[in-house]
C-alpha positions in Angstrom: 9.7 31.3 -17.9 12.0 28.8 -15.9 12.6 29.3 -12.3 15.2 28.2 -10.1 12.1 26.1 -8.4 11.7 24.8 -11.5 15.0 23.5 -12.8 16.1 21.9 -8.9 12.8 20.0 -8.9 13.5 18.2 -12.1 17.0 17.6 -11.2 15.9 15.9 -7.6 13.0 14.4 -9.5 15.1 12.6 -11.8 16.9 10.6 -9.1 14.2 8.3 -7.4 17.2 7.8 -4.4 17.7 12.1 -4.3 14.3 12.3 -3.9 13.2 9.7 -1.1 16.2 11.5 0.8 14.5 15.3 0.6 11.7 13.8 1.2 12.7 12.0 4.6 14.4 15.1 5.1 17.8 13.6 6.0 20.1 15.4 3.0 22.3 18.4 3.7 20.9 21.1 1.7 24.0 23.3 1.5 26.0 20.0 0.2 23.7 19.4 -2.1 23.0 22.5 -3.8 26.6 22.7 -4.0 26.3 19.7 -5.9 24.0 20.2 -8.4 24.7 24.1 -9.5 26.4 23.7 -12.5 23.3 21.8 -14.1 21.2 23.6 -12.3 23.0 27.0 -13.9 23.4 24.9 -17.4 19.7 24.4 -17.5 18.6 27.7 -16.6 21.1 29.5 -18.8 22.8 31.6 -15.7 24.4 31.7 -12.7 22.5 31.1 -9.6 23.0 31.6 -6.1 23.2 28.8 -3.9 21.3 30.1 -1.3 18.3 30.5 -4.1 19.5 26.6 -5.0 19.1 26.0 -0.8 16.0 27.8 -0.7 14.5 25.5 -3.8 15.4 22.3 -2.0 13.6 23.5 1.3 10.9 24.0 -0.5 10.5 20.8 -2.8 11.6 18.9 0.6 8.2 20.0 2.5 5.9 19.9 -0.8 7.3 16.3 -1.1 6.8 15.5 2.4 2.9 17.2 2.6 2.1 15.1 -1.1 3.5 12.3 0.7 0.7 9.2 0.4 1.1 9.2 4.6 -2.7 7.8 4.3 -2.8 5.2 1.7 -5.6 3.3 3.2 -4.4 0.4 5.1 -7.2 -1.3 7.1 -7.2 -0.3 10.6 -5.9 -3.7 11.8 -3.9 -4.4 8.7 -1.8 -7.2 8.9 1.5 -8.6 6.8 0.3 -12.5 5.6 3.9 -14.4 4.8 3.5 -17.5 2.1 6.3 -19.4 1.3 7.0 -22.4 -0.9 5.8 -20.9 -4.4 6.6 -21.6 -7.8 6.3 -18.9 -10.6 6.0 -20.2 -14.3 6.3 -17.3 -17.5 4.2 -19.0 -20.4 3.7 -17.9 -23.8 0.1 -17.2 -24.7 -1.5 -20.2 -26.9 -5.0 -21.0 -27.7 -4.6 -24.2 -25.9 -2.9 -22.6 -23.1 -6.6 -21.6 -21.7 -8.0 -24.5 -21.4 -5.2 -26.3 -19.6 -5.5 -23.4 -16.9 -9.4 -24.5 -16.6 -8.1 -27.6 -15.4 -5.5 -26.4 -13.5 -7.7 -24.4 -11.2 -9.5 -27.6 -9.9 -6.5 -29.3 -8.3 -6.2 -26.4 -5.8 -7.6 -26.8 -2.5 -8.6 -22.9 -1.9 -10.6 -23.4 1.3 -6.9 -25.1 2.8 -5.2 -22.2 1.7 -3.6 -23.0 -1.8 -2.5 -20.5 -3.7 -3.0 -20.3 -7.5 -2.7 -16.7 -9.4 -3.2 -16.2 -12.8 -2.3 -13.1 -14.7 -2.3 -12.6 -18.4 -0.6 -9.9 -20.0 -0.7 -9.4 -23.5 2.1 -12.2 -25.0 2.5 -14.0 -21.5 0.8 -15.5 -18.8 2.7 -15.5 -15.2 1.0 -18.6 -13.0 1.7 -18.5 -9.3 1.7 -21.6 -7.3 2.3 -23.4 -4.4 5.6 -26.1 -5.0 3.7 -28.8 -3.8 2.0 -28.5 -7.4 5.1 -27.6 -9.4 5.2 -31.2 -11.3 1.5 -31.3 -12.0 1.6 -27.7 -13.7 5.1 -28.2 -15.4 3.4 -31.5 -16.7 0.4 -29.4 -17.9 2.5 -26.6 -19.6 4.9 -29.0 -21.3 4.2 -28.3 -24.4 3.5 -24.4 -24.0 6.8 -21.8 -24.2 7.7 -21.8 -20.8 9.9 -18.5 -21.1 10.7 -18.1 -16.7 10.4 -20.7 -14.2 11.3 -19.9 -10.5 10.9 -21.9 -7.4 10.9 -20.9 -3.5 9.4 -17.9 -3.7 7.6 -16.0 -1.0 4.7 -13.7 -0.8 3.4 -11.1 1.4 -0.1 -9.6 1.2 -1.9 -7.0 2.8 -5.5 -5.0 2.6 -6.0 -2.2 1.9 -9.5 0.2 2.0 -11.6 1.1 -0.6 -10.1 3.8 -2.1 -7.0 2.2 -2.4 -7.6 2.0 -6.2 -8.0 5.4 -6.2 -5.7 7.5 -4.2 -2.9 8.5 -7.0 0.8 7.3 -5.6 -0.5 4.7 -3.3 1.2 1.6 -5.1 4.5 3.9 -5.2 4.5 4.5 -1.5 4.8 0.9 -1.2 7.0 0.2 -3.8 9.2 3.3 -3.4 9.5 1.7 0.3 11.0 -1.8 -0.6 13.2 0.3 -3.4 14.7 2.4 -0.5 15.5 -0.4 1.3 17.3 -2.4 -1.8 14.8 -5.2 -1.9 14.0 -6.5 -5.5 10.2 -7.2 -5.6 10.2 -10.2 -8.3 6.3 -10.1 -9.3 3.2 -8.1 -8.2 -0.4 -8.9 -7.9 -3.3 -7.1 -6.7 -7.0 -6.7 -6.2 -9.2 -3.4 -5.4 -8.4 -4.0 -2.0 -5.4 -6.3 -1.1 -1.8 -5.9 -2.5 0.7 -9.2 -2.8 4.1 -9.0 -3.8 6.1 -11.7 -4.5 10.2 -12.5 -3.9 12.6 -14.6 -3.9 13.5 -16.3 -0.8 16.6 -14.2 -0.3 14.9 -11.2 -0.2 11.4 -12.3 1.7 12.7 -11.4 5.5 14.3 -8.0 4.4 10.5 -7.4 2.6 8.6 -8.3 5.6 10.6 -5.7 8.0 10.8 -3.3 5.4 6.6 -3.3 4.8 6.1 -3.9 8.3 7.9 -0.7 8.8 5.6 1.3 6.5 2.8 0.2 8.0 4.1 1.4 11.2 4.7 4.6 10.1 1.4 5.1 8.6 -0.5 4.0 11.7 1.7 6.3 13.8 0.9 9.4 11.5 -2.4 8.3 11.6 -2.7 8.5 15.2 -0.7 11.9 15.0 -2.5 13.6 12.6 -4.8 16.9 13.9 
């Protein structure tokens, strides 16, 4: 049978933006409620009160709020590492596409800090490098479908613990953060234990406050917690 509980979480649920404000607790129940009774009445096939409607939200608001990834394993001294001059490249998978990356990887200087990510999906590959090298790998790839190419670029990493990989909603806290705050994240790479994201140039400043902020708010629940 569906419940009131059940119709008034799908409809918050279906509106990422609806449902980072319950869950912050900053949205006026009674306006909201208001809001969404016809469909909530449509979908349940009657009418409903809206202090039941009210009642649902409260409820859905604190379940959110206690399911909440508040520990999603940051290090204890975690810190935000800003790179900036990248290039980005989107190539077509090839045969011969392989081998040129073999010899790409031995122009980078790893131990001075260079940056060169790889990561194949199943019709591209996405290379990630610093500009300084931007010739050298167009060069390289001139002959491969070059399908996105994007220059000053900036990424931000940070570590994570060990369960990182396991903890379900961990990569959504993060993601759900920079979405909240209207910041386009333009290419993601991770490991079991460090997270970089990667934007444009525009965006980079507005990402570093924005996951600075989470981090914050993590350690200070941390320290809050019972």
């Amino acid at each position: 049978m569906v419940t009131v509980s059940a119709v008034v979480k799908k409809l918050v649920d279906e509106k990422p933006l609806l449902q980072e404000g319950l869950r912050q607790g900053i949205v006026n129940f009674a306006a909201l409620a208001e809001r969404i009774k016809p469909q909530a009445e449509q979908q349940l096939g009657k009418r409903i009160k809206e202090a039941a409607i009210v009642m649902a939200l409260r409820r859905h608001g604190e379940a959110l709020e206690e399911s909440d990834v508040r520990q999603i394993g940051f290090e204890p001294h975690t810190q935000l590492t800003l790179k900036t001059n990248l290039a980005y490249f989107s190539v077509k998978r090839s045969v011969q596409l392989f081998r040129k990356l073999e010899a790409l990887y031995k122009i980078f200087d790893y131990e001075a800090g260079d940056t060169f990510n790889v990561i194949h999906g199943n019709n591209e590959v996405s290379i990630i490098a610093n500009d300084k090298h931007e010739k050298r790998i167009a060069a390289a790839l001139e002959d491969e479908r070059i399908t996105t190419k994007e220059k000053n670029l900036v990424s931000i990493s940070m570590s994570f613990g060990r369960d990182f990989p396991y903890t379900p909603g961990a990569l959504f806290a993060v993601t759900r953060k920079l979405y909240w705050d209207n910041v386009n994240i333009f290419e993601i790479v991770s490991a079991a234990t460090e997270l970089t994201l990667i934007f444009q140039k525009k965006d980079a400043m507005r990402a570093y406050a924005s996951l600075q902020e989470l981090i914050d708010e993590k350690r200070h629940t941390a320290h809050s917690a019972p």
